[in-house]
MIKEMI-688230 format. One record per residue (C-alpha): residue in one letter; x, y, z. Coordinates in Angstrom, 1 decimal, decimal comma. Layout:
<recs>
<rec type="A" xx="X" yy="Y" zz="Z"/>
...
</recs>
This chain:
<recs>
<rec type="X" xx="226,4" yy="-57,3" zz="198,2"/>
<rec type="X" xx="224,7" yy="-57,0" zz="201,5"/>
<rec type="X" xx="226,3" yy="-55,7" zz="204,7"/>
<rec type="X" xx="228,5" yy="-58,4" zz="206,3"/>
<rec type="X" xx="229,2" yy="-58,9" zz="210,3"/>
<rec type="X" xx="232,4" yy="-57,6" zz="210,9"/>
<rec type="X" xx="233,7" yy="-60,7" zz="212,5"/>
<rec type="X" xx="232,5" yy="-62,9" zz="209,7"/>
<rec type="X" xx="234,4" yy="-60,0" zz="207,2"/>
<rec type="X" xx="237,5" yy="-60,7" zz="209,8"/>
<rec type="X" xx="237,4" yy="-64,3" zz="209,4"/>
<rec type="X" xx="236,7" yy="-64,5" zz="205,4"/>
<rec type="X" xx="239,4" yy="-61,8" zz="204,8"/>
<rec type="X" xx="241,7" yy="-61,6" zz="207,7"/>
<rec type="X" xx="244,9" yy="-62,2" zz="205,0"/>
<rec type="X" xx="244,0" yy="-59,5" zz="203,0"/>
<rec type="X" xx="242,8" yy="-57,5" zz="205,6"/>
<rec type="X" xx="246,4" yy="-58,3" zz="207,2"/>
<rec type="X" xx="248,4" yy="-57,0" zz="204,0"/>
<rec type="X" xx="246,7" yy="-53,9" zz="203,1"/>
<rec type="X" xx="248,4" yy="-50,9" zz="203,9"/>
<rec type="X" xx="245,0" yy="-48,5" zz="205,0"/>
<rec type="X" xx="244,9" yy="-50,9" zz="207,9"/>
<rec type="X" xx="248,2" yy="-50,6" zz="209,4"/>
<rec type="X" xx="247,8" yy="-50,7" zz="212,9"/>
<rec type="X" xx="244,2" yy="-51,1" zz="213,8"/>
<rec type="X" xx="243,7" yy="-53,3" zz="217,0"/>
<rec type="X" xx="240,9" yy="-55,3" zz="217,0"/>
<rec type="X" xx="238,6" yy="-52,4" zz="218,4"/>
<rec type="X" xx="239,6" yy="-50,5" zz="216,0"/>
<rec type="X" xx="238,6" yy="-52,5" zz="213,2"/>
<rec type="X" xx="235,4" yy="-53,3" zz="214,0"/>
<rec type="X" xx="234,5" yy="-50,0" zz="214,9"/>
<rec type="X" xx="235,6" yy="-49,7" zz="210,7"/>
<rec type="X" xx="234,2" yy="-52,4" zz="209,4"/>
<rec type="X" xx="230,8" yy="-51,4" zz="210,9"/>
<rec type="X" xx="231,0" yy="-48,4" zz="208,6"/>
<rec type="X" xx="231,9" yy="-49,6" zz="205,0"/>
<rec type="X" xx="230,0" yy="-50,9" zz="202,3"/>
<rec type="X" xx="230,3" yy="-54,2" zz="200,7"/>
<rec type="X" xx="229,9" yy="-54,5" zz="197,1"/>
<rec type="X" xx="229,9" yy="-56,7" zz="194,4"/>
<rec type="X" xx="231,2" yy="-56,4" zz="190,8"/>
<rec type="X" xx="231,2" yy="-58,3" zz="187,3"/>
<rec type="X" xx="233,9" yy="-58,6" zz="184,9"/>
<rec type="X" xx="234,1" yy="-54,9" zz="182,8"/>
<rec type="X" xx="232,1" yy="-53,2" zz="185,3"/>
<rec type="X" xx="233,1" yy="-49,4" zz="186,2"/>
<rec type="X" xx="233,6" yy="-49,2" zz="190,0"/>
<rec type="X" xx="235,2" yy="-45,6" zz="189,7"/>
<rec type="X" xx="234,5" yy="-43,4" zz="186,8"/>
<rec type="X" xx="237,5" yy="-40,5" zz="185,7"/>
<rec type="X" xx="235,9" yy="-37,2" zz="186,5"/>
<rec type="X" xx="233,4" yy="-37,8" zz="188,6"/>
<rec type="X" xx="232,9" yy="-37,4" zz="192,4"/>
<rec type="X" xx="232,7" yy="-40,0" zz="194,8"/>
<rec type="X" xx="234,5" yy="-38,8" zz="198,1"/>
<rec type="X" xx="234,9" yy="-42,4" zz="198,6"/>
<rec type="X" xx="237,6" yy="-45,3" zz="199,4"/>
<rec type="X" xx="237,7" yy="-48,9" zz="198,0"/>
<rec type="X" xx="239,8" yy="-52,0" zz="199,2"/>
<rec type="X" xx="239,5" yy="-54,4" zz="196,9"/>
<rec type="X" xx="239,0" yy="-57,9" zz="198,5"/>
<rec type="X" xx="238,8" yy="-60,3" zz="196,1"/>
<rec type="X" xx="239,6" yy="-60,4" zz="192,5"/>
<rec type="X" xx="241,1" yy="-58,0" zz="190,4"/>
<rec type="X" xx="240,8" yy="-53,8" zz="189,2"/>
<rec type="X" xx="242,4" yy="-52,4" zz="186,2"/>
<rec type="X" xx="243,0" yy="-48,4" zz="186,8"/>
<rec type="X" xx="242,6" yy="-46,4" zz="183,3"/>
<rec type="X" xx="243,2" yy="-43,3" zz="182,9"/>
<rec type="X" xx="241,9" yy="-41,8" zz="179,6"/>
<rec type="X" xx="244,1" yy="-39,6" zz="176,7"/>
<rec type="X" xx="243,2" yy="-37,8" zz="173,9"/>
<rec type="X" xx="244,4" yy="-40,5" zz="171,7"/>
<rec type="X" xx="244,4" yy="-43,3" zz="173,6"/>
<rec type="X" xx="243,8" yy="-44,9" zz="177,1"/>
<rec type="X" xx="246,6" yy="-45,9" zz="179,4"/>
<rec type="X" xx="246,9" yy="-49,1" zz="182,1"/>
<rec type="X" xx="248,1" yy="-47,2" zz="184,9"/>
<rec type="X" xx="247,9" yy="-50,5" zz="187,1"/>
<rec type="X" xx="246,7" yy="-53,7" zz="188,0"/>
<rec type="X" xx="245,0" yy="-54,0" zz="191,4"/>
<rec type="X" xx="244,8" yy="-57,0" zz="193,5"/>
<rec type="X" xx="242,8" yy="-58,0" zz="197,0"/>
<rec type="X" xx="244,3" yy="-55,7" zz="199,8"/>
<rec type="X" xx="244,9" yy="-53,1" zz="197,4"/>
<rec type="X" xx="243,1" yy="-49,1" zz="197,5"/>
<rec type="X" xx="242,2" yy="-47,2" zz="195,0"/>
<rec type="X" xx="240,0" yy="-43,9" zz="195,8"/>
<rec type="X" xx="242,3" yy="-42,0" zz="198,2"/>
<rec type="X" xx="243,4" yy="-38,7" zz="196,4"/>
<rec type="X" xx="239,1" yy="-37,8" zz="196,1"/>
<rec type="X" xx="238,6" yy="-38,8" zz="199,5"/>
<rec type="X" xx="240,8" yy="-37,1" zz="201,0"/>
<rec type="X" xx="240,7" yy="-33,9" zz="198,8"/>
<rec type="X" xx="237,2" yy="-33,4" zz="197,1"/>
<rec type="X" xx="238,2" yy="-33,4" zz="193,6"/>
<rec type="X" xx="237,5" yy="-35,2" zz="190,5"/>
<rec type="X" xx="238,5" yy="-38,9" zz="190,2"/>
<rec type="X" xx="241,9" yy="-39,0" zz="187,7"/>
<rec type="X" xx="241,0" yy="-42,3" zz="186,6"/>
<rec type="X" xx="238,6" yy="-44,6" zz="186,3"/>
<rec type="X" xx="238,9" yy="-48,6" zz="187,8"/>
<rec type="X" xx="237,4" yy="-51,0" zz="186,0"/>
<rec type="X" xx="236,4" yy="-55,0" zz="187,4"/>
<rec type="X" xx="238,8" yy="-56,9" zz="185,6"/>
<rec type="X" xx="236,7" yy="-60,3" zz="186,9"/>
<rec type="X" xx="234,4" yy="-60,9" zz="190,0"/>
<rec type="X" xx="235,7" yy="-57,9" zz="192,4"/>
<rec type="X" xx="234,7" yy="-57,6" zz="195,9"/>
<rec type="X" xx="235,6" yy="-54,3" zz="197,6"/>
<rec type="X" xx="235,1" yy="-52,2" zz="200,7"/>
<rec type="X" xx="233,9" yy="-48,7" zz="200,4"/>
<rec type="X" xx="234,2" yy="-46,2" zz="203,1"/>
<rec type="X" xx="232,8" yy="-43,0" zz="202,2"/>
<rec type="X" xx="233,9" yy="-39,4" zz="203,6"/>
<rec type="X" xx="230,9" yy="-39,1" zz="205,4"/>
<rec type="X" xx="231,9" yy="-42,3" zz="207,6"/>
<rec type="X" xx="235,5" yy="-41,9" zz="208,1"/>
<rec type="X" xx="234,1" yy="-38,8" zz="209,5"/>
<rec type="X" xx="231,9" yy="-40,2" zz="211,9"/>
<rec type="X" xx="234,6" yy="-43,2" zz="212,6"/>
<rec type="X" xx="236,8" yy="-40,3" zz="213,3"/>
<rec type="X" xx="234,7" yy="-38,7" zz="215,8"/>
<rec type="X" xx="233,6" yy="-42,2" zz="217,7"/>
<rec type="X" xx="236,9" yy="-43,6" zz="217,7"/>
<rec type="X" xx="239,5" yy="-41,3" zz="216,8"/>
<rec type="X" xx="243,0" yy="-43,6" zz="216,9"/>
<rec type="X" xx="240,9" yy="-45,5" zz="214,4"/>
<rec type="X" xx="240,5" yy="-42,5" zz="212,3"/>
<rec type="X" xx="243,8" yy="-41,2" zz="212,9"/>
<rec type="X" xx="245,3" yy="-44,3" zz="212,1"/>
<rec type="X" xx="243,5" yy="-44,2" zz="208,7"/>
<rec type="X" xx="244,5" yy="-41,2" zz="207,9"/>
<rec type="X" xx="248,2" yy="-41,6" zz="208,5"/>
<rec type="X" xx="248,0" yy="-44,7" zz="206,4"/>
<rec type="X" xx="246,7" yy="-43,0" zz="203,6"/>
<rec type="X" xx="249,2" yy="-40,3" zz="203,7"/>
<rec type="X" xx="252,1" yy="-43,2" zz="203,6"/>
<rec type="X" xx="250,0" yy="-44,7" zz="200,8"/>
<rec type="X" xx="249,9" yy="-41,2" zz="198,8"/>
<rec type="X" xx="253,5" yy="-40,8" zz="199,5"/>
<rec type="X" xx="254,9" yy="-43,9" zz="198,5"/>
<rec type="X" xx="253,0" yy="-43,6" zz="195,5"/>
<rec type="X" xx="254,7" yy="-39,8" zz="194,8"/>
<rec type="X" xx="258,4" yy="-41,5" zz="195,8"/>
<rec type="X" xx="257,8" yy="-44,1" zz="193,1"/>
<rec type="X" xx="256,5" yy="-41,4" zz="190,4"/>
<rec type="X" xx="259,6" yy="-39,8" zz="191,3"/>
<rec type="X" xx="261,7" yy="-42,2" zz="190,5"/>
<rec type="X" xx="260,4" yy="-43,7" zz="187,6"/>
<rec type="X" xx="260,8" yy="-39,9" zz="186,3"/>
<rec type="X" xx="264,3" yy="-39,8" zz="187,0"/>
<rec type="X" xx="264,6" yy="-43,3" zz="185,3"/>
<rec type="X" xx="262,9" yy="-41,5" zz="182,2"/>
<rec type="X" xx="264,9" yy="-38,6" zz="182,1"/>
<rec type="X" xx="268,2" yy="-40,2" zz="182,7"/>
<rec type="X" xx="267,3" yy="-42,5" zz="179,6"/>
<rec type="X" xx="266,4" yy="-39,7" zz="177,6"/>
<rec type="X" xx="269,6" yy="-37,8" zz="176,4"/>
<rec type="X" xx="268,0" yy="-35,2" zz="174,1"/>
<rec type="X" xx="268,7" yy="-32,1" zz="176,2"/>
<rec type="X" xx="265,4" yy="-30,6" zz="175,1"/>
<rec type="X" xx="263,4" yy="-33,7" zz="176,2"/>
<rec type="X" xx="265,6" yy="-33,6" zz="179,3"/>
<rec type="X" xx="264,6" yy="-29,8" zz="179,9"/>
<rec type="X" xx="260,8" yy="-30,9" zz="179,4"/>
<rec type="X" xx="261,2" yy="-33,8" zz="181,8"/>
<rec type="X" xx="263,1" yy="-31,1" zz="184,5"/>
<rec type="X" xx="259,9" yy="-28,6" zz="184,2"/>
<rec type="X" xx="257,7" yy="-31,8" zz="184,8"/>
<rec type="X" xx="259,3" yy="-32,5" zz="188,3"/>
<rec type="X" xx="259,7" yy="-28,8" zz="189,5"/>
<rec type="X" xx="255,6" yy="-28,7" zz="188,9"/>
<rec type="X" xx="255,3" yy="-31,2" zz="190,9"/>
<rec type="X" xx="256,8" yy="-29,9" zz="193,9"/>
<rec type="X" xx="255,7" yy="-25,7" zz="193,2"/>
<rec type="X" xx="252,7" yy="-24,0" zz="194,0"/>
<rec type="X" xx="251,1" yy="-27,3" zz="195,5"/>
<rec type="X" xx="248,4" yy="-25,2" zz="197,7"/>
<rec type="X" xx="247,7" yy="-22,7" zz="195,4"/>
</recs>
């Protein structure tokens, strides 16, 4: 997909541009000066966009159409979600460089955004409330995310009466929260 004038991008996407969390806050300013750094591209139906294990250092929006996010087992694969235009995917790499912990897959025709490290750096340096902006949202995004794995484990374990599956639930929450910087 080729690169796009950010007003045109505005126009075409402004509602889901409007809904989507990374861009909280960005005056206009600010949004061009972001939308002059992504990438557009383009995806077909069963295409990987993200691959578990490898590196990008990148973030996606997704603009149009719709990502599964798959995260591979030993036995099996797992649906860890459905993703739909306005929604990120990408943000634990970028902002850490570490491997991906699941892969997305184009579920049809998926448009997305993607805004490498290497721009949000430069984005941070020519604009920084843009950048800072960003960053903050992606930190709410990480955290909400964390809130909600939180309680669906508290959902699990109060479900599960077995007192040794409730022990192995407890040890799964206190790693969670212990020896995060290590």
């Amino acid at each position: 997909m080729p690169d796009r004038d950010p007003v045109e991008t505005i126009t075409r996407f402004q509602a889901v541009l409007e809904r989507c969390a990374l861009l909280n806050g960005l005056n206009h300013e600010e949004m061009y000066a972001f939308l002059q750094r992504v990438r557009f591209e383009g995806f077909t139906p069963g295409d990987g966009i993200l691959t578990e294990g490898n590196h990008y250092h990148s973030l996606w929006i997704v603009l149009s159409g719709t990502c599964e996010v798959v995260k591979h087992g030993h036995r099996k694969d797992s649906r860890l979600a459905i993703l739909e235009p306005g929604n990120i995917f990408g943000e634990m790499s970028f902002l850490h460089a570490c491997p991906h912990s699941a892969s997305v897959l184009a579920v049809d025709h998926v448009e997305t955004m993607r805004l490498m490290r290497e721009e949000f750096d430069d984005l941070y340096n020519d604009c920084p409330p843009a950048g800072q902006k960003l960053a903050v949202n992606i930190v709410r995004v990480l955290s909400d995310r964390l809130r909600r794995m939180d309680e669906w484990t508290c959902e699990l374990v109060e479900k599960d009466a077995d007192t040794e599956r409730h022990k192995e639930w407890q040890d799964f929450r206190s790693k969670l929260y212990t020896n995060m910087f290590e």
